[in-house]
DOGU-923558 format. One record per residue: residue number from 0; x, y, z of N, C-alpha, C in turn; residue in three letters. Coordinates in nm, 4 decimals. Example, Ala and Ser with C-alpha at 12.3 -4.5 7.8 and 13.67 -1.06 7.14 Angstrom:
REM residues 2
<r 0; <1.3190; -0.5690; 0.7800>; <1.2300; -0.4500; 0.7800>; <1.3200; -0.3300; 0.7800>; ALA>
<r 1; <1.2850; -0.2250; 0.7080>; <1.3670; -0.1060; 0.7140>; <1.2900; 0.0030; 0.7870>; SER>
END
This chain:
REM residues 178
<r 0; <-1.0975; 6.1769; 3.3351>; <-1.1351; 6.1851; 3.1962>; <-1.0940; 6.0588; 3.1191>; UNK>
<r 1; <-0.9428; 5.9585; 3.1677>; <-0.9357; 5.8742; 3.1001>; <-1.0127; 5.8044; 3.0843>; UNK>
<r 2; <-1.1057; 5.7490; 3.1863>; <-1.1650; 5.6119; 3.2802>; <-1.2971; 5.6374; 3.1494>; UNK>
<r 3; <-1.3579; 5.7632; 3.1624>; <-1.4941; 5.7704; 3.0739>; <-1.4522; 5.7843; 2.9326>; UNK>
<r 4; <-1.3294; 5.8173; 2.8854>; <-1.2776; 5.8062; 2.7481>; <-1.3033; 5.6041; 2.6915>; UNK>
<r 5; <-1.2413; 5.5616; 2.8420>; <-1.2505; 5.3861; 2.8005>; <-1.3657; 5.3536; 2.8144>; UNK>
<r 6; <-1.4151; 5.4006; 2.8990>; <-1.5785; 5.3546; 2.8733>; <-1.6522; 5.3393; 2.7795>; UNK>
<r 7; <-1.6062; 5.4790; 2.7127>; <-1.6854; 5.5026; 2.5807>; <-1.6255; 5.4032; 2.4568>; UNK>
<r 8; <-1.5248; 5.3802; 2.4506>; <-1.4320; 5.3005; 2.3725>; <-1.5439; 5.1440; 2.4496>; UNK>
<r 9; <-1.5363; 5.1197; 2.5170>; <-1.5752; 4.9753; 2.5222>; <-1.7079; 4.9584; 2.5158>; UNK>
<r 10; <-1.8112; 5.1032; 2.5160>; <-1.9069; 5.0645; 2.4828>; <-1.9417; 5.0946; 2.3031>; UNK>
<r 11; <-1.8979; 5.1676; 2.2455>; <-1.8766; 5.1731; 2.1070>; <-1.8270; 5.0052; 2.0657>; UNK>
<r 12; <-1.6842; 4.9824; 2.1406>; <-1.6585; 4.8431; 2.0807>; <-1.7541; 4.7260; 2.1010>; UNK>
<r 13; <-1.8331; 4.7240; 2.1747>; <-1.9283; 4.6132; 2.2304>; <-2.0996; 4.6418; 2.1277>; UNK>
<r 14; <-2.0552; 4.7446; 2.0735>; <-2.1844; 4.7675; 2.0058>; <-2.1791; 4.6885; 1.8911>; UNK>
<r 15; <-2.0810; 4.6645; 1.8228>; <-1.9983; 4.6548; 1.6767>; <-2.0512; 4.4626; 1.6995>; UNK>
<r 16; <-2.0068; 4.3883; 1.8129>; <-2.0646; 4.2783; 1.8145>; <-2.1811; 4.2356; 1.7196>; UNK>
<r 17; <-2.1300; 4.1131; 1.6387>; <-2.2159; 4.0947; 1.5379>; <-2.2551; 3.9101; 1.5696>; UNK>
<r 18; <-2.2125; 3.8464; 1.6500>; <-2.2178; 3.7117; 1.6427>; <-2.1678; 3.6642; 1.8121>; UNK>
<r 19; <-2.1945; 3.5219; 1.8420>; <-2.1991; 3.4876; 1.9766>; <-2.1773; 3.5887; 2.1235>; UNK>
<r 20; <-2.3051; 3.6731; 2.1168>; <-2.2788; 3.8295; 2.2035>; <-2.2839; 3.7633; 2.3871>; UNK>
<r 21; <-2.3101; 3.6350; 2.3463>; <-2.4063; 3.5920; 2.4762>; <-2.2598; 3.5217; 2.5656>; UNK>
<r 22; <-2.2126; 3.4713; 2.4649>; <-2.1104; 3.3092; 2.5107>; <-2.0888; 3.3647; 2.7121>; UNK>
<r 23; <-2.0002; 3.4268; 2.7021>; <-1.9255; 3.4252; 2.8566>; <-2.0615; 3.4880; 2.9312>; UNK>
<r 24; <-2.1636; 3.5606; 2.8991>; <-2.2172; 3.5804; 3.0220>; <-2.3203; 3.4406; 2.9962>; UNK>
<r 25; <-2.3702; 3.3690; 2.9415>; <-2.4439; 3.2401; 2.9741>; <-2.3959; 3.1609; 3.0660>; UNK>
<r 26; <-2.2205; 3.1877; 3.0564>; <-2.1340; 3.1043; 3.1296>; <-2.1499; 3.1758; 3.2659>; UNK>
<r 27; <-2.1340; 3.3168; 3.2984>; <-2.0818; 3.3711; 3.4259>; <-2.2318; 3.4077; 3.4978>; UNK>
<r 28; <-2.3148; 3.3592; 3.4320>; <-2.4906; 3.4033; 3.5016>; <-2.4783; 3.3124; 3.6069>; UNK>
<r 29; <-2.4365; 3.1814; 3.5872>; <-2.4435; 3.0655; 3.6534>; <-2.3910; 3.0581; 3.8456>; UNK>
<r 30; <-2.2885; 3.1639; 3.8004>; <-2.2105; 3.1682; 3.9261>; <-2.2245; 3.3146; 3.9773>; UNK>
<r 31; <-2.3223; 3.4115; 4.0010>; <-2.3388; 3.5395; 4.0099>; <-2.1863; 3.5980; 4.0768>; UNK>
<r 32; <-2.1623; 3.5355; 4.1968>; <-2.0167; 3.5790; 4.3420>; <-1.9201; 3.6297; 4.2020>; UNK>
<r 33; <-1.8955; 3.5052; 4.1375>; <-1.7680; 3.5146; 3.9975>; <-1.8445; 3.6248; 3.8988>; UNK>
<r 34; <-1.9469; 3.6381; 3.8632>; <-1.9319; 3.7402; 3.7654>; <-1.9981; 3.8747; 3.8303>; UNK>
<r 35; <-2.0244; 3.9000; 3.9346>; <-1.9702; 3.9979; 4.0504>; <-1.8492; 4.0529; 4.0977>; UNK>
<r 36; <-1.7695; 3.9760; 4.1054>; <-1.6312; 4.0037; 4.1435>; <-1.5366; 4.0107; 4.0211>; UNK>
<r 37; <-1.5797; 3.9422; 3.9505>; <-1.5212; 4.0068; 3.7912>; <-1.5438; 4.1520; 3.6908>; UNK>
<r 38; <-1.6991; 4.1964; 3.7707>; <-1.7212; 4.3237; 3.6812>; <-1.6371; 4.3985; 3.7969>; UNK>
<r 39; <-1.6053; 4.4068; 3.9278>; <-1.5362; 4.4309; 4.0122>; <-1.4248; 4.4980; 3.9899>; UNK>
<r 40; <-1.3352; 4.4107; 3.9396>; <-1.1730; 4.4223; 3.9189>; <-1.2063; 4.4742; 3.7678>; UNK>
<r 41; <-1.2858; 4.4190; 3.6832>; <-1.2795; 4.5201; 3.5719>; <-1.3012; 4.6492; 3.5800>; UNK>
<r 42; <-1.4105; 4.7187; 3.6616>; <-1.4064; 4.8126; 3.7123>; <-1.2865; 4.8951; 3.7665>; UNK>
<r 43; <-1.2826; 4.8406; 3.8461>; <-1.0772; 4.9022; 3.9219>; <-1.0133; 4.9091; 3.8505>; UNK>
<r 44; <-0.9833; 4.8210; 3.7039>; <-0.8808; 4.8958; 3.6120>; <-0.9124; 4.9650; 3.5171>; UNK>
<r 45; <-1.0632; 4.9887; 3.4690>; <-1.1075; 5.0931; 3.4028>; <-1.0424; 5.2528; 3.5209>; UNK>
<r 46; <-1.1077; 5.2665; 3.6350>; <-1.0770; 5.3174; 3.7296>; <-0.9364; 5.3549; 3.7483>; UNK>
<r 47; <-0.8541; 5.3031; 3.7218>; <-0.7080; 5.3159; 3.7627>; <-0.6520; 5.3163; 3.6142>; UNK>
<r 48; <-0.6013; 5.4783; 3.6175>; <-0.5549; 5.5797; 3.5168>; <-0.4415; 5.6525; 3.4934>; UNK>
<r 49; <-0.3174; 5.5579; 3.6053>; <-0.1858; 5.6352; 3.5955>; <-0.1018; 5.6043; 3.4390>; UNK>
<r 50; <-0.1503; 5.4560; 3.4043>; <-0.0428; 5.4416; 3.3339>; <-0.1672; 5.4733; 3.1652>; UNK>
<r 51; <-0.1366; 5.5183; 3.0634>; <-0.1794; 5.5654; 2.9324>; <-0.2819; 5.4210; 2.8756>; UNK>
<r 52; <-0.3541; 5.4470; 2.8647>; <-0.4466; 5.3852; 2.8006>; <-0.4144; 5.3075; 2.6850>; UNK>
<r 53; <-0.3624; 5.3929; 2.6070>; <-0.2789; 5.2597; 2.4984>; <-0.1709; 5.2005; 2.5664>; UNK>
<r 54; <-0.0860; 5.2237; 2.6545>; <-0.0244; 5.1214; 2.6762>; <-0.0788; 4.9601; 2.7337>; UNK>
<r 55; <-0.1664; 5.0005; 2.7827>; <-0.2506; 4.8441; 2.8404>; <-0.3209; 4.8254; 2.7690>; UNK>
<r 56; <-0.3519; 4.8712; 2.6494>; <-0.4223; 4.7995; 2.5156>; <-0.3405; 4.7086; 2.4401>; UNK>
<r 57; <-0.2118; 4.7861; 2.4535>; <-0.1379; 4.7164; 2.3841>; <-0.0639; 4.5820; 2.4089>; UNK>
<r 58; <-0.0736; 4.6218; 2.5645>; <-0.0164; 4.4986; 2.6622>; <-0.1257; 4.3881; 2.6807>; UNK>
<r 59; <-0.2591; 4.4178; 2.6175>; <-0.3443; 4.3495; 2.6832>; <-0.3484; 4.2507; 2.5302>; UNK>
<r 60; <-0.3276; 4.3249; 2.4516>; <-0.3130; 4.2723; 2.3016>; <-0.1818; 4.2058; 2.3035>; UNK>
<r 61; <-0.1003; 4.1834; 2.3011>; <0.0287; 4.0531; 2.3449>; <-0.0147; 3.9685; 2.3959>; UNK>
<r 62; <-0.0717; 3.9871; 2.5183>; <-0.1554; 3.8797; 2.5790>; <-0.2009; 3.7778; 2.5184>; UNK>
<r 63; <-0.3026; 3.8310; 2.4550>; <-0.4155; 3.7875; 2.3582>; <-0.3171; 3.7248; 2.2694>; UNK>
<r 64; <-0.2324; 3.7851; 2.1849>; <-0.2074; 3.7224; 2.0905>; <-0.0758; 3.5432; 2.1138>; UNK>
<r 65; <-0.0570; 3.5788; 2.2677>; <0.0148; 3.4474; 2.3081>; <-0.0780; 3.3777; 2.3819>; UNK>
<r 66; <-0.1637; 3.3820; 2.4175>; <-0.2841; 3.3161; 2.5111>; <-0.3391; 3.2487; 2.3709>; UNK>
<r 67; <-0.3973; 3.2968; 2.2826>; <-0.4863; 3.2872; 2.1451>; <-0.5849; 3.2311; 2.1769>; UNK>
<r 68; <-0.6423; 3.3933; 2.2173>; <-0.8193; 3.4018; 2.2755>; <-0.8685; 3.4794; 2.1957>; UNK>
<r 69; <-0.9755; 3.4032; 2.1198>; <-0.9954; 3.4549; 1.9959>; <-1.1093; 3.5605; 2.0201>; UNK>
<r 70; <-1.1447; 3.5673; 2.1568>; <-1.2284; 3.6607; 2.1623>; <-1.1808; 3.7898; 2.2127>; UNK>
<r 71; <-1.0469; 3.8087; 2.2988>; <-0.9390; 3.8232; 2.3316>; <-0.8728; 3.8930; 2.2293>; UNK>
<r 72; <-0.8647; 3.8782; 2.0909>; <-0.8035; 3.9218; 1.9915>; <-0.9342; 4.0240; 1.9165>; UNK>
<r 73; <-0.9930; 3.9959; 1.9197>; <-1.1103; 4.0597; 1.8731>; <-1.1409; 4.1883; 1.9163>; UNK>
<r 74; <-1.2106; 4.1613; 2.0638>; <-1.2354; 4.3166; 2.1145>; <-1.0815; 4.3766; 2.1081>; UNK>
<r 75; <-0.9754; 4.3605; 2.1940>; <-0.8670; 4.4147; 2.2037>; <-0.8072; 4.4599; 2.1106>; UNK>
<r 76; <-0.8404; 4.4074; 1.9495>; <-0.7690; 4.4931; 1.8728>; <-0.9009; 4.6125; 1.8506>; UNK>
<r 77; <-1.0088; 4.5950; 1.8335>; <-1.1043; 4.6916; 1.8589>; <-1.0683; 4.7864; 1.9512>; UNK>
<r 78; <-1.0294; 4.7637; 2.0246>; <-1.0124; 4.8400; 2.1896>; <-0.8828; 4.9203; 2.1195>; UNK>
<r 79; <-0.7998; 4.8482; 2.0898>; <-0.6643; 4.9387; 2.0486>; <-0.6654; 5.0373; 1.9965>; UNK>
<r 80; <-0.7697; 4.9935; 1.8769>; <-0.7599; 5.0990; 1.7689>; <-0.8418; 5.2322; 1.7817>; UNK>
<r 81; <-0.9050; 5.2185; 1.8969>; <-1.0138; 5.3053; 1.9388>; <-0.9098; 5.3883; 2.0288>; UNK>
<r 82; <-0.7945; 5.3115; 2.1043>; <-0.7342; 5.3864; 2.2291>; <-0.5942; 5.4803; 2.1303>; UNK>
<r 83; <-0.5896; 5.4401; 1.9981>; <-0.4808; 5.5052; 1.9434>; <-0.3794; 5.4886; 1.9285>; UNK>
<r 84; <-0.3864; 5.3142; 1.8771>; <-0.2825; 5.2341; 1.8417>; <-0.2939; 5.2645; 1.6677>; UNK>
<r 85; <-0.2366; 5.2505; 1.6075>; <-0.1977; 5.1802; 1.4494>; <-0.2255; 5.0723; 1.4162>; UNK>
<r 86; <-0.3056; 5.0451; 1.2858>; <-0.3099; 4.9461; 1.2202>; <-0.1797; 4.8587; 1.2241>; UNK>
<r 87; <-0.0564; 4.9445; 1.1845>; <0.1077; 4.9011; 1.1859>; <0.1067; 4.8379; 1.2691>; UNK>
<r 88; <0.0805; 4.9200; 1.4632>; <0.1069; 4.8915; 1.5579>; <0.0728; 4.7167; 1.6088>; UNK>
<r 89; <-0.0750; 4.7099; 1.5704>; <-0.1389; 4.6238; 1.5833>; <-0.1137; 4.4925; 1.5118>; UNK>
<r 90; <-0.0757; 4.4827; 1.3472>; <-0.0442; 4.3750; 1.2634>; <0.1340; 4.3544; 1.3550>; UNK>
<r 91; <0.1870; 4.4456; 1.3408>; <0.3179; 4.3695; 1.3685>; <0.3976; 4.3304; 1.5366>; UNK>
<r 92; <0.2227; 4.3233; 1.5850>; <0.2849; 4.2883; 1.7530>; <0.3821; 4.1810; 1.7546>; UNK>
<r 93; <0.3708; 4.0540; 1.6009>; <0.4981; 3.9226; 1.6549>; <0.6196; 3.9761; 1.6313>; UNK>
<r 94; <0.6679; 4.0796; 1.5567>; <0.7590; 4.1443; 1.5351>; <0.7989; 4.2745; 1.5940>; UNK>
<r 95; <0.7406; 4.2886; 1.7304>; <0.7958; 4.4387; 1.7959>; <0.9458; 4.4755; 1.7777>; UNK>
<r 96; <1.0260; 4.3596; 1.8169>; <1.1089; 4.4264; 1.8672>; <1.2418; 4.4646; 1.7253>; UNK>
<r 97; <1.1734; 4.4639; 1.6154>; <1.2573; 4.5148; 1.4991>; <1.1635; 4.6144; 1.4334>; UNK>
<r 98; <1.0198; 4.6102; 1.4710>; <0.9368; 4.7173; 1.3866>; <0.9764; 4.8487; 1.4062>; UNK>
<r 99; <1.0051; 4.9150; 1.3715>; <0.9321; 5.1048; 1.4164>; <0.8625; 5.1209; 1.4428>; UNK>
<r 100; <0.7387; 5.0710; 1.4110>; <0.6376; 5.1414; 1.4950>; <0.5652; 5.1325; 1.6397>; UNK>
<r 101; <0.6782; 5.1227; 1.6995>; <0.6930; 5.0927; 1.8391>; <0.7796; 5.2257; 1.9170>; UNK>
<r 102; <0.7728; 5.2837; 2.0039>; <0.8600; 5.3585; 2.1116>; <0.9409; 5.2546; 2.1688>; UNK>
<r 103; <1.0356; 5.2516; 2.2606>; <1.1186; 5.2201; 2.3414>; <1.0115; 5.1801; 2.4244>; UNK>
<r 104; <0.9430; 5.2493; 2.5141>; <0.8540; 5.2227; 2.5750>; <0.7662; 5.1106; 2.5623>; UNK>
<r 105; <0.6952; 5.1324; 2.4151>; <0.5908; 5.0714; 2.3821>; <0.6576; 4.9080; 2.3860>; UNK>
<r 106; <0.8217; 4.8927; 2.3124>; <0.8460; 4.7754; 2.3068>; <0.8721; 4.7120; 2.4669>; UNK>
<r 107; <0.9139; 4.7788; 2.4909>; <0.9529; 4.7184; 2.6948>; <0.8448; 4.6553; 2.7712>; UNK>
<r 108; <0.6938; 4.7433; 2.7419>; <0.5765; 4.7102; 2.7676>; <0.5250; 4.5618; 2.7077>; UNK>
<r 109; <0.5741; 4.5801; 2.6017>; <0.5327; 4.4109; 2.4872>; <0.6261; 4.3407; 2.5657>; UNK>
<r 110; <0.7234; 4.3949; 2.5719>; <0.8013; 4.2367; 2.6008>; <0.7879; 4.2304; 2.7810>; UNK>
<r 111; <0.7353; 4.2880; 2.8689>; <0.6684; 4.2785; 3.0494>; <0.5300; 4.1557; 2.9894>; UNK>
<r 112; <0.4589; 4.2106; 2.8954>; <0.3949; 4.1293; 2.8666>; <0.3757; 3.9818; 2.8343>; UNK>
<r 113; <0.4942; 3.9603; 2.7702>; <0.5505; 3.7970; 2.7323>; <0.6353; 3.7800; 2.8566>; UNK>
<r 114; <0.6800; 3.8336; 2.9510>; <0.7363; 3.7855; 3.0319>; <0.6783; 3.7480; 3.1045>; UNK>
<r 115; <0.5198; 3.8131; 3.1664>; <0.4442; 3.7596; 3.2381>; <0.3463; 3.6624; 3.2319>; UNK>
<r 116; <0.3526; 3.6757; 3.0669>; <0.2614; 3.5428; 3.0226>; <0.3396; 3.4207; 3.0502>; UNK>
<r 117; <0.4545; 3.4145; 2.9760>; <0.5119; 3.2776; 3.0103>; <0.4863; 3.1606; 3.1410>; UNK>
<r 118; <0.4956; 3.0884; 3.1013>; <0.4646; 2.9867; 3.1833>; <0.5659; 2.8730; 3.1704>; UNK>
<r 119; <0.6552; 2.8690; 3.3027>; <0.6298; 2.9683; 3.4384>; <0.6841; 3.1052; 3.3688>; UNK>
<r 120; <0.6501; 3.1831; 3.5055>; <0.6739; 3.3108; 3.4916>; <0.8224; 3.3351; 3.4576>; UNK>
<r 121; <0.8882; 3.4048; 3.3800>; <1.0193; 3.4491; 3.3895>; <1.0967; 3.5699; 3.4544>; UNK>
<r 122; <1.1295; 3.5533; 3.5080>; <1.1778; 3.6701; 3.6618>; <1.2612; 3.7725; 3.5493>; UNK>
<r 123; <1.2282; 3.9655; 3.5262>; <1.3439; 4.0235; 3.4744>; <1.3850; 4.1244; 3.5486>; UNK>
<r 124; <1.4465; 4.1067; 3.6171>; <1.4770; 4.2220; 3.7113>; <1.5163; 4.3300; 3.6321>; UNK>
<r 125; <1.5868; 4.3020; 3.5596>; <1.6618; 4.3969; 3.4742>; <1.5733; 4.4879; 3.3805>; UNK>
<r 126; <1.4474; 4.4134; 3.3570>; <1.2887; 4.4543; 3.2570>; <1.2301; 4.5624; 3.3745>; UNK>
<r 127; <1.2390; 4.4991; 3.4356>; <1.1453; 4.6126; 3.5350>; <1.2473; 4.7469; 3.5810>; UNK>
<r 128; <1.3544; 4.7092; 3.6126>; <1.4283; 4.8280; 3.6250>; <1.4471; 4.9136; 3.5079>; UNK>
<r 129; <1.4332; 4.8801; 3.3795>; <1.4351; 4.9456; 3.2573>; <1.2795; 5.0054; 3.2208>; UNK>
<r 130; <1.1907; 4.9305; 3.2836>; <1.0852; 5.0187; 3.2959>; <1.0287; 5.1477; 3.3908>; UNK>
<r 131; <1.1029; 5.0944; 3.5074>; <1.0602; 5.1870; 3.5939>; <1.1613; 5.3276; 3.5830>; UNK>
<r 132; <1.1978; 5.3177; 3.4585>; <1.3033; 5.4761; 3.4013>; <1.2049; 5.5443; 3.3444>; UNK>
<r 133; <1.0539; 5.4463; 3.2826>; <0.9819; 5.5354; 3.2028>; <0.8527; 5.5445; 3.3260>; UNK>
<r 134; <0.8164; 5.4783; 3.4018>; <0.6958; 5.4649; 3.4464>; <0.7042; 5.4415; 3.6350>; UNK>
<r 135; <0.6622; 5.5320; 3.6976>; <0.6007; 5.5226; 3.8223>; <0.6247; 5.3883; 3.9106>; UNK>
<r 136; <0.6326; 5.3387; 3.9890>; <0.6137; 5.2043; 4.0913>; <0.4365; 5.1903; 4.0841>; UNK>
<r 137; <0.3751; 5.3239; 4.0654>; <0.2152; 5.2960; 4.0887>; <0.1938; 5.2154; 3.9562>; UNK>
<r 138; <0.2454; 5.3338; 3.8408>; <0.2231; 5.2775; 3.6885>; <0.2559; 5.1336; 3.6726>; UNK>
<r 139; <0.3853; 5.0821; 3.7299>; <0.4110; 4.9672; 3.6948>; <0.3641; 4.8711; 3.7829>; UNK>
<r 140; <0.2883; 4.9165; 3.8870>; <0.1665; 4.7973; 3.9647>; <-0.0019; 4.7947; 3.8483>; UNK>
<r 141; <-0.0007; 4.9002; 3.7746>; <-0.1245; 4.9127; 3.7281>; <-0.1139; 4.8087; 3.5776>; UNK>
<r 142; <0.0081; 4.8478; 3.5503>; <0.0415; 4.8017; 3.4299>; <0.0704; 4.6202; 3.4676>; UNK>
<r 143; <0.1349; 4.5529; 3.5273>; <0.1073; 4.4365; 3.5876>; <-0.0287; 4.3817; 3.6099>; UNK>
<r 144; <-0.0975; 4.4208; 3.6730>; <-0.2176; 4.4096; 3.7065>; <-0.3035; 4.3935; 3.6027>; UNK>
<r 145; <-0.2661; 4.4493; 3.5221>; <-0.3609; 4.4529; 3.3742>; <-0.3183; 4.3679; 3.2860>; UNK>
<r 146; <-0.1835; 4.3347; 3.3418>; <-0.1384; 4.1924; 3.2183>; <-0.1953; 4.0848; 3.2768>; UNK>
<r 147; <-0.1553; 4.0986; 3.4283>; <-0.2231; 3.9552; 3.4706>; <-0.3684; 3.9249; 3.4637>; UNK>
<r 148; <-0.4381; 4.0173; 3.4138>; <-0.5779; 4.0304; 3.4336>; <-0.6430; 3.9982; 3.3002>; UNK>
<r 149; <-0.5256; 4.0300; 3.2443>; <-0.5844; 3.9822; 3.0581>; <-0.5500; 3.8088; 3.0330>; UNK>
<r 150; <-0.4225; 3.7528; 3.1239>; <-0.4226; 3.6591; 3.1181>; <-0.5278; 3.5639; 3.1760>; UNK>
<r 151; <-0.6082; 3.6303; 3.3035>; <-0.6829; 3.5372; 3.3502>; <-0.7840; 3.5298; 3.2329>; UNK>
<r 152; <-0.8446; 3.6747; 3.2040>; <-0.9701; 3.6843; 3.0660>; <-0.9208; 3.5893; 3.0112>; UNK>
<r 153; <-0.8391; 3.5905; 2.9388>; <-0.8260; 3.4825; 2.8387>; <-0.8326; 3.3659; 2.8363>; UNK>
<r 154; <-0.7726; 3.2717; 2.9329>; <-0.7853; 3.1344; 3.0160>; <-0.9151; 3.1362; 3.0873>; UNK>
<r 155; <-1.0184; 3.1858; 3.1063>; <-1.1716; 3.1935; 3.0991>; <-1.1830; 3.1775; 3.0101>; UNK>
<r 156; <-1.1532; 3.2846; 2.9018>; <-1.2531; 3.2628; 2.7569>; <-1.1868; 3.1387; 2.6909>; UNK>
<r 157; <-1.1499; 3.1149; 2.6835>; <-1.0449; 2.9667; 2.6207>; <-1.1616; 2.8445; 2.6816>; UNK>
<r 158; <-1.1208; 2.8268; 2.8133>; <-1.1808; 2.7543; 2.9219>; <-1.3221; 2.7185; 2.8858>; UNK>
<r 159; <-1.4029; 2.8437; 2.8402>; <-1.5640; 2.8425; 2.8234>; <-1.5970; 2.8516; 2.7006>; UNK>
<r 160; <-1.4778; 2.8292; 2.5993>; <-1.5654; 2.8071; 2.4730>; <-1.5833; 2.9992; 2.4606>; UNK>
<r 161; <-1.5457; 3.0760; 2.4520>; <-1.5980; 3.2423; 2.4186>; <-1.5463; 3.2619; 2.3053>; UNK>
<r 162; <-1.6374; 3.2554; 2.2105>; <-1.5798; 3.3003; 2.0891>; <-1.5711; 3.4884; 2.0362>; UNK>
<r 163; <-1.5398; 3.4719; 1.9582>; <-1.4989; 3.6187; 1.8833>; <-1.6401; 3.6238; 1.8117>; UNK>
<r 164; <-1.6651; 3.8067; 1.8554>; <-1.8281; 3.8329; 1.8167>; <-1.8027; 3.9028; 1.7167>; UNK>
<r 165; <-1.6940; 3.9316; 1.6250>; <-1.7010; 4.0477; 1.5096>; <-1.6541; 4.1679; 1.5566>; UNK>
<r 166; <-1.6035; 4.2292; 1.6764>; <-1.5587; 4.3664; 1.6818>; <-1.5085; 4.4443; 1.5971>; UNK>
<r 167; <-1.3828; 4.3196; 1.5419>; <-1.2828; 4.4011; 1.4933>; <-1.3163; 4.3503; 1.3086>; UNK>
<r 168; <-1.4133; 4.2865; 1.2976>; <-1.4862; 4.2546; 1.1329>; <-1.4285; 4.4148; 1.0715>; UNK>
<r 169; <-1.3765; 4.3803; 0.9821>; <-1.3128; 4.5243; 0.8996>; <-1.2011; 4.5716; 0.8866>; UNK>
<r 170; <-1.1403; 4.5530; 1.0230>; <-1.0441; 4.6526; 1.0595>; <-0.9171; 4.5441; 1.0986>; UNK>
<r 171; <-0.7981; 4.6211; 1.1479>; <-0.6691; 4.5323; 1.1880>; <-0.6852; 4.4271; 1.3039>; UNK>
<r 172; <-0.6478; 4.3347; 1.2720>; <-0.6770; 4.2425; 1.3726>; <-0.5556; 4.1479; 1.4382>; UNK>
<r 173; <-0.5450; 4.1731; 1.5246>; <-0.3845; 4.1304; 1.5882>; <-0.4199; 3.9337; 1.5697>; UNK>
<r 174; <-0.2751; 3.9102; 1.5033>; <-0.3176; 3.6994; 1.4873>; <-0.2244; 3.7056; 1.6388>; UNK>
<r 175; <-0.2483; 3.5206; 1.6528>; <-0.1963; 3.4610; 1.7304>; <-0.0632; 3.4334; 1.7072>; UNK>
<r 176; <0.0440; 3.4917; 1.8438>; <0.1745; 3.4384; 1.8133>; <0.2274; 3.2771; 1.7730>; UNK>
<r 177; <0.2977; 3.2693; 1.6224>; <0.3146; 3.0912; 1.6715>; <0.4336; 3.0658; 1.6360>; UNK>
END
């Protein structure tokens, strides 16, 4: 039930597109194998449903907002707000770790997120053992997987010029960390 809950969320959010709808697939037509194997793995983590749906919205939104993929910031706060994040949640991602409107959880997740973005990577042993009190070894392969996966999106869309189509025109929109 999750997998078709996100579905529906990403096809509602993809409707809302009001401006450059085309950018990344003009880019990924070119190379069919790559944008084959990309609807692929997007697939598999639509598909893969242990760990809560807002939490990898939210993780996918950190991302975004330290990558600063503006297209990246766009759907994803769309995506958030659809998966049952907060406006709150969403404006004060540079400030998790003093907001309230964060769980314990939710903040541990933000900050796996900046840990894996960094470059280089920063090793927390101690992060992951504090996560894996709330979440599964499966959850926390799914939840990885989905950070690293937002990082690649993003360094594509960066890479190719993908701009922001209007998703989130209206509504809360997560800025870039600076």
């Amino acid at each position: 039930m999750r997998a078709l809950r996100r579905i529906w969320n990403y096809l509602v959010v993809l409707r809302l597109a009001r401006r450059n709808k085309s950018d990344l697939a003009r880019w990924m037509i070119r190379r069919p194998q790559l944008l084959a194997a990309t609807g692929l793995y997007e697939t598999s983590l639509l598909f893969s449903n242990r760990v809560d749906p807002a939490l990898k919205e939210l993780a996918e939104l950190k991302v975004a907002t330290l990558v600063t993929c503006e297209f990246c910031l766009d759907i994803g706060s769309a995506l958030a707000l659809k998966s049952g994040l907060t406006e709150q949640q969403i404006t004060e991602l540079p400030r998790y770790q003093t907001s309230p409107a964060y769980t314990e959880l939710e903040k541990l997740v933000i900050e796996y997120a900046e840990v894996l973005t960094a470059t280089p990577v920063v090793e927390k042993e101690e992060l992951r053992k504090r996560l894996l009190q709330h979440l599964s070894r499966a959850q926390l392969a799914e939840l990885a997987a989905t950070i690293a996966w937002e990082n690649q999106r993003a360094r594509l869309n960066q890479g190719l010029g993908v701009r922001a189509t209007g998703m989130s025109d209206g509504a809360a929109c997560a800025l870039p960390d600076r």
